[in-house]
Rosetta silent file (secondary structure, phi, psi, omega in degrees, C-alpha in Angstrom):
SEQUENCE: XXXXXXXXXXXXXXXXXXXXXXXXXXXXXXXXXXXXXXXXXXXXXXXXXXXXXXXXXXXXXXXXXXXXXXXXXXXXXXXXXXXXXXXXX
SCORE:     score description
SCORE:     0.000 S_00000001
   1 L     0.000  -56.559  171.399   34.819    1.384  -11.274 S_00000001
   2 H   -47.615  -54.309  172.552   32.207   -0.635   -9.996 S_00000001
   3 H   -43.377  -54.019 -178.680   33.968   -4.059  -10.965 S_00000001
   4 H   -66.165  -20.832  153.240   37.050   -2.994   -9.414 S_00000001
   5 H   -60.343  -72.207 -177.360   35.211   -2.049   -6.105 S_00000001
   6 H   -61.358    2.300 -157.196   33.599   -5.783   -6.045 S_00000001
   7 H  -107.445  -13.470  170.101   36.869   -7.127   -7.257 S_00000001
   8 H   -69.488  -45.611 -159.793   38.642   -6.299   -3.596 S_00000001
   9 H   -84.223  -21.382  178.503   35.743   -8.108   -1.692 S_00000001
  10 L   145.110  156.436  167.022   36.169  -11.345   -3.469 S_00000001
  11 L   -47.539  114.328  169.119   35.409  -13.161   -7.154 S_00000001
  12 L  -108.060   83.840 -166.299   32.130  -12.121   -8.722 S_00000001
  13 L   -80.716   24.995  156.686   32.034  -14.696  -11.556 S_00000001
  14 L   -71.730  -49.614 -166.857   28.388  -13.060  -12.387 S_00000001
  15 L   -90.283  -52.013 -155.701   30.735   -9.792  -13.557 S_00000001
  16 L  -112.993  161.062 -178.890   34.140  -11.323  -14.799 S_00000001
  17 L   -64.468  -32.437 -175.063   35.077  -14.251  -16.820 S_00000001
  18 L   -55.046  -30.586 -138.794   38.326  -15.454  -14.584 S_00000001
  19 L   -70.175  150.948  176.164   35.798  -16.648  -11.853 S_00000001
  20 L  -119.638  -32.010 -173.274   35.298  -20.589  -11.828 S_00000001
  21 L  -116.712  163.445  152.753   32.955  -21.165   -8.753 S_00000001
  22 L   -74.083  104.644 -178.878   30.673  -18.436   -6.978 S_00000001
  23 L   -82.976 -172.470 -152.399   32.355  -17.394   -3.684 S_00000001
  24 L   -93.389  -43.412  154.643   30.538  -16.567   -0.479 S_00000001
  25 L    18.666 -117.243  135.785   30.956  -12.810   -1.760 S_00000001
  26 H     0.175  -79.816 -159.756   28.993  -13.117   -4.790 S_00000001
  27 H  -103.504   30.269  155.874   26.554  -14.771   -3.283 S_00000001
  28 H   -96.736  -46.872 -140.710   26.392  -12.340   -0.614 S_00000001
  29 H   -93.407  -36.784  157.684   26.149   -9.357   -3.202 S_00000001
  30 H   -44.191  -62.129 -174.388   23.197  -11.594   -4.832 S_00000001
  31 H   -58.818  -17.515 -172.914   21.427  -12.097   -1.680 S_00000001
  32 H   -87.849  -42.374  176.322   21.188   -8.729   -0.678 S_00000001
  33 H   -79.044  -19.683  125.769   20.131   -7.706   -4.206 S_00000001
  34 H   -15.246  -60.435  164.220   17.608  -10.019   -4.470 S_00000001
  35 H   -61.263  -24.736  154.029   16.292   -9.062   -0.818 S_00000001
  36 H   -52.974  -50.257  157.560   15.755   -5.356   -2.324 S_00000001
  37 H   -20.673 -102.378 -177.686   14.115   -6.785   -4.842 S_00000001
  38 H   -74.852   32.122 -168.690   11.893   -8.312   -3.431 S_00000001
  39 H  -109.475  -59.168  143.995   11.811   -6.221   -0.146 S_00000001
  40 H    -6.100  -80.546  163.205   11.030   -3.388   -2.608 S_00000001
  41 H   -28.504  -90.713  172.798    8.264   -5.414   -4.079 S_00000001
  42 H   -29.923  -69.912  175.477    6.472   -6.601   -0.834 S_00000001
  43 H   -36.984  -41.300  178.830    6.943   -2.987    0.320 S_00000001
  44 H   -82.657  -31.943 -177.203    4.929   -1.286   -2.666 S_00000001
  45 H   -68.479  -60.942 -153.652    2.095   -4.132   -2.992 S_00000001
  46 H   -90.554    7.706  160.942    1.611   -3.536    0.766 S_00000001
  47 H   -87.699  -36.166 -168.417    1.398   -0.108    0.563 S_00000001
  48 H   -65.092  -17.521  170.399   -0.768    0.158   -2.711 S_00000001
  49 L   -76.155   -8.414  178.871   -3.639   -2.255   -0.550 S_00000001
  50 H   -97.197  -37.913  166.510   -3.585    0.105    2.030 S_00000001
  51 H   -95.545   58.610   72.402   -4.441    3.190    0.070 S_00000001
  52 H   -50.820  -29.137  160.456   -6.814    1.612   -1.626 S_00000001
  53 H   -84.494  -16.308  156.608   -8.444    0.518    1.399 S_00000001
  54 L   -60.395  -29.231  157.158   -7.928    3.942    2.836 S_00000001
  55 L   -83.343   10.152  135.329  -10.207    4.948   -0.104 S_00000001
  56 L   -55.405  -72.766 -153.819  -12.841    2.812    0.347 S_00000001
  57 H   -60.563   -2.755 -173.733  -13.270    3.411    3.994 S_00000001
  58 H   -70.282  -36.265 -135.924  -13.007    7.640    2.665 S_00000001
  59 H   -88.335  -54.734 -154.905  -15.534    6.500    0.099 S_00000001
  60 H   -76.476  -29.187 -179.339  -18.022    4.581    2.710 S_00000001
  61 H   -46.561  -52.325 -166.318  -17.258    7.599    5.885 S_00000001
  62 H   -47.818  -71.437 -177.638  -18.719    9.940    2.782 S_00000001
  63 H   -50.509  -17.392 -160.190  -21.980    7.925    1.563 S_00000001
  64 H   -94.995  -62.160  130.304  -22.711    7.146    5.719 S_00000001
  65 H    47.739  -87.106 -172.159  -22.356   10.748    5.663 S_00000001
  66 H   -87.883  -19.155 -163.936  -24.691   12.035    3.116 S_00000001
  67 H   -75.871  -35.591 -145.407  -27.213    9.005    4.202 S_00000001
  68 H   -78.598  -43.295  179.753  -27.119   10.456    8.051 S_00000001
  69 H   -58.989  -50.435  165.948  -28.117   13.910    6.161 S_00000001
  70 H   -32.206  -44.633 -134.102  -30.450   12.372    4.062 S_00000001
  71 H  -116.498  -34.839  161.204  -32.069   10.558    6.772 S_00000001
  72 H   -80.761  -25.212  179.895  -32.477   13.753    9.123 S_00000001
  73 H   -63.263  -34.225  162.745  -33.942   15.764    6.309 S_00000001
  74 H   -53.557  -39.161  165.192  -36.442   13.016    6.138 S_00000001
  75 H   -55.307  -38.651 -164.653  -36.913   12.901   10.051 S_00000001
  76 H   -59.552  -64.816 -174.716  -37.299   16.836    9.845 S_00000001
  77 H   -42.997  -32.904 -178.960  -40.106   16.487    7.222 S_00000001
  78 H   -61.070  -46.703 -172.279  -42.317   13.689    9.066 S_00000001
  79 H   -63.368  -50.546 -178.645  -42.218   16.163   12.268 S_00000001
  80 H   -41.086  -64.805 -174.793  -43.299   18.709   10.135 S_00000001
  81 H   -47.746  -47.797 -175.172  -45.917   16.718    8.252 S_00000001
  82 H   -69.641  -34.560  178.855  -47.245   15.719   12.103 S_00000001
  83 H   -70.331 -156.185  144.312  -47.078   18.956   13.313 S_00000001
  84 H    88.107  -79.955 -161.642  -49.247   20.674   10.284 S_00000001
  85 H   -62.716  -13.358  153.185  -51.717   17.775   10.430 S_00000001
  86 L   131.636  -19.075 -164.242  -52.657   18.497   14.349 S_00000001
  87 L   -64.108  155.986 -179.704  -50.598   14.734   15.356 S_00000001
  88 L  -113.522  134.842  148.935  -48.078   15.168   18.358 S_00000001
  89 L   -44.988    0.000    0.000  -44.604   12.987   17.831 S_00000001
């Protein structure tokens, strides 16, 4: 079915045997499947670096995160520790 579809538009000598040269066709029906290809391609590589870098920057938002918490519980304690020992902040 397919062959007989491409065989209206012009000589595919890629499918059939009669063909002697590669018409403009052809090597239209190449170029575009080629350009999927690799359109395809490009398209997945430039997605899979971005969520991976969206998971990074998830990963460093988290750890900044727990460090800010960290880092007030520590603040909390010194003010404690000054008040209790008589020191004013």
């Amino acid at each position: 079915m397919l062959l007989q579809i491409l065989a209206l538009w012009g000589c595919t000598p890629e499918l059939t045997r009669d063909c002697v040269d590669m018409t403009n066709a052809s090597s239209t029906y190449l170029s575009i499947a080629l350009g999927a290809i690799i359109g395809t391609v490009i398209s997945w590589w430039i997605y899979n670096m971005q969520k991976k870098t969206s998971v990074k920057q998830e990963e460093t938002l988290r750890r900044i995160s727990e460090l800010e918490e960290s880092h007030d519980k520590v603040l909390k304690s010194i003010q404690q520790f000054q008040k209790t020992s008589g020191q004013t902040p």
